[in-house]
C-alpha positions as CSV (number, residue, x, y, z in Angstrom):
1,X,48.2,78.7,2.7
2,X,47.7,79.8,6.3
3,X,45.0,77.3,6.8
4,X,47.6,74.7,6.0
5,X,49.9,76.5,8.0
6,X,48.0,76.5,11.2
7,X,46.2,73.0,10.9
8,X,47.8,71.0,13.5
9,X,49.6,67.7,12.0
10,X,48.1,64.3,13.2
11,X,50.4,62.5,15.5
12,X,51.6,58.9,14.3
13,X,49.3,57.0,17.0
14,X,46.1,58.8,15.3
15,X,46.6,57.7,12.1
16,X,47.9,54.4,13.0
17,X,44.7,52.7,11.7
18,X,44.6,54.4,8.4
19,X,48.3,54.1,7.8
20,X,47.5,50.2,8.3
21,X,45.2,50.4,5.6
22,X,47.1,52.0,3.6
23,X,50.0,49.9,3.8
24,X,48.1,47.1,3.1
25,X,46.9,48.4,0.0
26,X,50.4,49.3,-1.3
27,X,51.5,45.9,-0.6
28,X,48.7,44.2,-2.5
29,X,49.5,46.3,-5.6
30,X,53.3,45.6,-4.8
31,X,52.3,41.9,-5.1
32,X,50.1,42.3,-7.9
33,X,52.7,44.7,-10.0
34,X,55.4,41.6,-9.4
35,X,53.4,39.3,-10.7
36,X,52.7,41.5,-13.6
37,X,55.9,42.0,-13.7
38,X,56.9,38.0,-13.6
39,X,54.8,37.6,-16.8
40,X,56.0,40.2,-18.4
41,X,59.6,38.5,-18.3
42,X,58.6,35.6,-19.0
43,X,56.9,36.8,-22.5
44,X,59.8,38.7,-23.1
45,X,62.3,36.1,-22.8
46,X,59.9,34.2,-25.0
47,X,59.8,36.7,-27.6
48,X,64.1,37.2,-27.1
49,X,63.8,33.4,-27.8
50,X,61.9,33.9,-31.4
51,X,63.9,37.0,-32.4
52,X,67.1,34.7,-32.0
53,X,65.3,31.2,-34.1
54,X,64.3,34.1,-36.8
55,X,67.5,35.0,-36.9
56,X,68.9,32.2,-37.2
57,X,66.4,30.8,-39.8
58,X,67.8,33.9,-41.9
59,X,71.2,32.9,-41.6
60,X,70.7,29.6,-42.9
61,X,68.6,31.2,-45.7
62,X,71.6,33.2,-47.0
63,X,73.5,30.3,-46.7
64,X,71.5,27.8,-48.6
65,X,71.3,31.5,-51.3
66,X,75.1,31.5,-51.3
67,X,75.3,27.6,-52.0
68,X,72.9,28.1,-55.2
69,X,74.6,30.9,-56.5
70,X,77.8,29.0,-56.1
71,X,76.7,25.7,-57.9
72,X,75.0,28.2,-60.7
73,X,78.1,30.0,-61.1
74,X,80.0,26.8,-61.6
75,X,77.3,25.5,-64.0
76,X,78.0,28.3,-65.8
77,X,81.5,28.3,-65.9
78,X,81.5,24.7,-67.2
79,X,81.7,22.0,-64.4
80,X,80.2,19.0,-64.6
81,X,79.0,20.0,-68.4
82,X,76.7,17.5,-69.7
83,X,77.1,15.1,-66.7
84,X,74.6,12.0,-66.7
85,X,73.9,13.2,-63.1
86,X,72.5,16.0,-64.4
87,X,70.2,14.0,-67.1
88,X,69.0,12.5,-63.3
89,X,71.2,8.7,-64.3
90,X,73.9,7.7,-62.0
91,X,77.2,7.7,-63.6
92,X,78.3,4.2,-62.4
93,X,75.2,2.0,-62.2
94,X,73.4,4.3,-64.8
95,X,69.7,3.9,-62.5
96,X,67.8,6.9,-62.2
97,X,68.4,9.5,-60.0
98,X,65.4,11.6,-58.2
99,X,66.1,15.1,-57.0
100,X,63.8,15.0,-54.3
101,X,63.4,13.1,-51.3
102,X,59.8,12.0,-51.9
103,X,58.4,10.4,-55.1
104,X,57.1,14.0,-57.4
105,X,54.3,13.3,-59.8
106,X,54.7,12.9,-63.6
107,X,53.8,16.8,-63.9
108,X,55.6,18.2,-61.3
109,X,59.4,19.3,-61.5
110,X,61.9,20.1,-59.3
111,X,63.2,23.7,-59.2
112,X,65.4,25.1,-61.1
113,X,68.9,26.8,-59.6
114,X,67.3,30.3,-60.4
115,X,63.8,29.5,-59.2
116,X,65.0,28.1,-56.3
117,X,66.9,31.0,-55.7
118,X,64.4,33.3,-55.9
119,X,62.3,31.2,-53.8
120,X,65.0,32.2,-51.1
121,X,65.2,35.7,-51.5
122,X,61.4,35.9,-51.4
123,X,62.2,33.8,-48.4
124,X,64.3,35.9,-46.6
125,X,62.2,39.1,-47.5
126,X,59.5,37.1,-45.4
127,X,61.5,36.3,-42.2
128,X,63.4,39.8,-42.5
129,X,59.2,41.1,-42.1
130,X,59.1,38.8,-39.4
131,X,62.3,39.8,-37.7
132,X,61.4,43.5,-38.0
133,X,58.4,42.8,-36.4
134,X,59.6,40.8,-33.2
135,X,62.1,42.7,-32.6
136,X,59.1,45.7,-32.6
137,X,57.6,43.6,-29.9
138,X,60.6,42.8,-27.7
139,X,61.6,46.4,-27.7
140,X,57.6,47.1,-26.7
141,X,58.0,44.6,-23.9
142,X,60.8,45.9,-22.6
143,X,59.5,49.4,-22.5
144,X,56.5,47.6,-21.0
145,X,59.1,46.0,-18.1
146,X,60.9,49.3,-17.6
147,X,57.8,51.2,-16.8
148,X,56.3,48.5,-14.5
149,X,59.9,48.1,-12.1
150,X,59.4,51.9,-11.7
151,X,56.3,51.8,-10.7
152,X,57.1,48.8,-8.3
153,X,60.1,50.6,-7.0
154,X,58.0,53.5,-6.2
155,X,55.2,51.1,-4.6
156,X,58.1,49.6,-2.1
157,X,59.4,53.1,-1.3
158,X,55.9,53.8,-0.2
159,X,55.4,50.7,1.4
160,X,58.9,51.8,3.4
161,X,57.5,55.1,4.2
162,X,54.2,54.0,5.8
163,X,56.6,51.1,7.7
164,X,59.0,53.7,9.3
165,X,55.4,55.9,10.6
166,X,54.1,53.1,12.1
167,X,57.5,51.9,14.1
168,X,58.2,55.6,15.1
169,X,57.3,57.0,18.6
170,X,53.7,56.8,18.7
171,X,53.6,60.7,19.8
172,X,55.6,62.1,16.8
Protein backbone atom coordinates (compact mmCIF):
# COMPACT_ATOMS: atom_id res chain seq x y z
CA UNK A 1 0.00 0.00 0.00
CA UNK A 2 2.74 2.64 0.51
CA UNK A 3 4.44 1.63 -2.54
CA UNK A 4 1.23 2.69 -4.35
CA UNK A 5 1.11 5.52 -2.14
CA UNK A 6 4.44 7.02 -3.02
CA UNK A 7 4.70 5.99 -6.77
CA UNK A 8 4.44 9.16 -8.55
CA UNK A 9 1.35 9.28 -11.16
CA UNK A 10 2.22 9.65 -14.91
CA UNK A 11 1.28 13.00 -16.26
CA UNK A 12 -1.24 12.93 -19.29
CA UNK A 13 1.54 13.95 -21.96
CA UNK A 14 3.54 10.58 -20.84
CA UNK A 15 1.02 8.31 -21.47
CA UNK A 16 -0.36 10.05 -24.46
CA UNK A 17 0.94 7.28 -26.78
CA UNK A 18 -0.43 4.47 -24.83
CA UNK A 19 -3.70 6.10 -24.14
CA UNK A 20 -3.87 6.31 -28.08
CA UNK A 21 -3.53 2.80 -28.25
CA UNK A 22 -5.77 2.15 -26.01
CA UNK A 23 -8.46 4.13 -27.37
CA UNK A 24 -8.14 2.71 -30.43
CA UNK A 25 -8.62 -0.65 -29.21
CA UNK A 26 -11.87 0.31 -27.30
CA UNK A 27 -13.26 1.75 -30.37
CA UNK A 28 -12.60 -1.33 -32.54
CA UNK A 29 -14.39 -3.56 -29.99
CA UNK A 30 -17.07 -0.64 -29.80
CA UNK A 31 -17.48 -1.15 -33.59
CA UNK A 32 -17.29 -4.71 -33.43
CA UNK A 33 -19.80 -5.14 -30.33
CA UNK A 34 -22.39 -2.84 -32.64
CA UNK A 35 -22.19 -4.87 -35.26
CA UNK A 36 -22.74 -7.88 -33.01
CA UNK A 37 -25.16 -6.04 -31.75
CA UNK A 38 -26.93 -5.17 -35.28
CA UNK A 39 -27.26 -8.90 -35.96
CA UNK A 40 -28.42 -9.76 -32.99
CA UNK A 41 -31.59 -7.45 -33.70
CA UNK A 42 -32.00 -8.36 -36.65
CA UNK A 43 -32.37 -12.30 -35.57
CA UNK A 44 -34.48 -11.18 -33.00
CA UNK A 45 -36.94 -9.40 -34.88
CA UNK A 46 -36.85 -12.40 -37.10
CA UNK A 47 -37.60 -14.77 -34.45
CA UNK A 48 -40.53 -11.92 -32.96
CA UNK A 49 -41.67 -12.34 -36.60
CA UNK A 50 -42.11 -16.40 -36.26
CA UNK A 51 -43.44 -16.32 -32.68
CA UNK A 52 -46.27 -13.96 -34.04
CA UNK A 53 -47.04 -16.49 -37.73
CA UNK A 54 -47.05 -19.42 -34.91
CA UNK A 55 -49.33 -17.72 -33.21
CA UNK A 56 -51.34 -16.91 -35.54
CA UNK A 57 -51.25 -20.43 -37.22
CA UNK A 58 -52.73 -21.53 -33.71
CA UNK A 59 -55.48 -19.22 -33.83
CA UNK A 60 -56.70 -20.35 -37.01
CA UNK A 61 -56.24 -24.02 -35.72
CA UNK A 62 -58.74 -23.45 -32.93
CA UNK A 63 -60.85 -21.84 -35.24
CA UNK A 64 -61.08 -24.44 -37.94
CA UNK A 65 -61.48 -26.94 -34.20
CA UNK A 66 -64.41 -24.82 -33.24
CA UNK A 67 -66.02 -24.95 -36.87
CA UNK A 68 -65.83 -28.96 -36.69
CA UNK A 69 -67.12 -29.26 -33.50
CA UNK A 70 -69.95 -26.92 -34.48
CA UNK A 71 -70.96 -28.82 -37.75
CA UNK A 72 -70.56 -32.27 -35.52
CA UNK A 73 -72.77 -30.88 -32.93
CA UNK A 74 -75.36 -30.03 -35.49
CA UNK A 75 -75.03 -33.43 -37.18
CA UNK A 76 -75.85 -34.63 -34.20
CA UNK A 77 -78.62 -32.77 -33.28
CA UNK A 78 -80.32 -33.55 -36.62
CA UNK A 79 -79.54 -30.92 -39.43
CA UNK A 80 -79.29 -31.72 -42.67
CA UNK A 81 -80.34 -35.57 -41.64
CA UNK A 82 -79.94 -37.85 -44.50
CA UNK A 83 -79.22 -34.94 -47.02
CA UNK A 84 -78.00 -36.18 -50.61
CA UNK A 85 -75.17 -33.72 -49.97
CA UNK A 86 -74.01 -35.80 -47.55
CA UNK A 87 -74.33 -39.14 -49.84
CA UNK A 88 -71.65 -36.63 -51.95
CA UNK A 89 -74.93 -35.97 -54.89
CA UNK A 90 -75.93 -32.45 -55.40
CA UNK A 91 -79.44 -31.79 -54.35
CA UNK A 92 -80.54 -29.88 -57.62
CA UNK A 93 -78.60 -31.38 -60.55
CA UNK A 94 -78.04 -34.72 -58.54
CA UNK A 95 -74.03 -34.98 -60.08
CA UNK A 96 -71.56 -36.02 -57.76
CA UNK A 97 -70.06 -34.06 -55.26
CA UNK A 98 -66.16 -34.52 -54.21
CA UNK A 99 -65.03 -33.43 -50.74
CA UNK A 100 -61.77 -32.57 -51.72
CA UNK A 101 -60.26 -30.23 -53.93
CA UNK A 102 -58.10 -32.70 -55.84
CA UNK A 103 -59.29 -35.96 -57.44
CA UNK A 104 -58.66 -38.85 -54.16
CA UNK A 105 -58.04 -42.29 -55.28
CA UNK A 106 -60.61 -45.17 -55.26
CA UNK A 107 -59.08 -46.21 -51.72
CA UNK A 108 -58.60 -43.15 -50.07
CA UNK A 109 -61.38 -41.26 -48.05
CA UNK A 110 -61.81 -38.10 -46.84
CA UNK A 111 -61.81 -37.52 -43.02
CA UNK A 112 -64.28 -37.89 -40.98
CA UNK A 113 -65.61 -34.80 -38.60
CA UNK A 114 -63.91 -36.57 -35.53
CA UNK A 115 -60.76 -37.63 -37.36
CA UNK A 116 -60.32 -34.42 -38.64
CA UNK A 117 -60.71 -33.08 -35.40
CA UNK A 118 -58.25 -34.83 -33.81
CA UNK A 119 -56.01 -34.15 -36.62
CA UNK A 120 -56.25 -30.50 -35.22
CA UNK A 121 -55.74 -31.03 -31.76
CA UNK A 122 -52.69 -33.10 -32.51
CA UNK A 123 -52.20 -30.06 -34.62
CA UNK A 124 -52.21 -27.51 -32.28
CA UNK A 125 -50.24 -29.68 -29.62
CA UNK A 126 -47.43 -29.43 -32.49
CA UNK A 127 -47.37 -25.61 -33.04
CA UNK A 128 -48.12 -25.02 -29.14
CA UNK A 129 -44.30 -27.20 -28.97
CA UNK A 130 -43.24 -24.97 -31.53
CA UNK A 131 -44.49 -21.71 -29.92
CA UNK A 132 -42.96 -22.76 -26.47
CA UNK A 133 -39.91 -23.17 -28.08
CA UNK A 134 -39.51 -19.72 -30.08
CA UNK A 135 -40.69 -17.93 -27.65
CA UNK A 136 -37.58 -19.90 -25.53
CA UNK A 137 -35.40 -18.43 -28.21
CA UNK A 138 -36.57 -14.81 -28.37
CA UNK A 139 -36.44 -14.54 -24.63
CA UNK A 140 -32.59 -16.03 -25.09
CA UNK A 141 -31.96 -13.32 -27.72
CA UNK A 142 -33.06 -10.82 -25.79
CA UNK A 143 -31.03 -11.69 -22.78
CA UNK A 144 -28.32 -12.06 -25.48
CA UNK A 145 -29.11 -8.13 -26.62
CA UNK A 146 -29.30 -6.93 -23.05
CA UNK A 147 -25.99 -8.17 -22.04
CA UNK A 148 -24.23 -7.04 -25.32
CA UNK A 149 -25.67 -2.92 -24.97
CA UNK A 150 -24.11 -3.14 -21.47
CA UNK A 151 -21.15 -4.10 -22.49
CA UNK A 152 -21.17 -1.56 -25.39
CA UNK A 153 -22.30 1.20 -23.04
CA UNK A 154 -19.41 0.34 -20.89
CA UNK A 155 -17.00 0.19 -24.02
CA UNK A 156 -18.20 4.07 -24.91
CA UNK A 157 -17.80 5.14 -21.38
CA UNK A 158 -14.30 4.05 -21.66
CA UNK A 159 -13.79 5.28 -24.96
CA UNK A 160 -15.10 8.82 -23.12
CA UNK A 161 -12.65 8.47 -20.39
CA UNK A 162 -9.42 7.89 -22.49
CA UNK A 163 -11.04 11.07 -24.85
CA UNK A 164 -11.26 13.54 -21.90
CA UNK A 165 -7.10 12.36 -20.80
CA UNK A 166 -6.01 13.05 -24.01
CA UNK A 167 -7.81 16.67 -24.40
CA UNK A 168 -6.74 17.66 -20.79
CA UNK A 169 -3.68 19.89 -20.03
CA UNK A 170 -0.92 17.94 -21.14
CA UNK A 171 0.83 18.43 -17.52
CA UNK A 172 -2.13 17.02 -15.43
Amino acid sequence: WNDLVQQEIPRVQEIASTAENELNEFEEKVRERQTLLSRLLDSLEMEEVEVSRIEERLAAIDEDIQRNKDVRTLRQLGSRQSSSVDDGTCPICHQPIHDSLVPLAAEQAVMSLDENIQFLDEQKRTYQVVLENARRVVDARNRQVRVLRDEVSSLRDNVRAIRQTLISDGRL
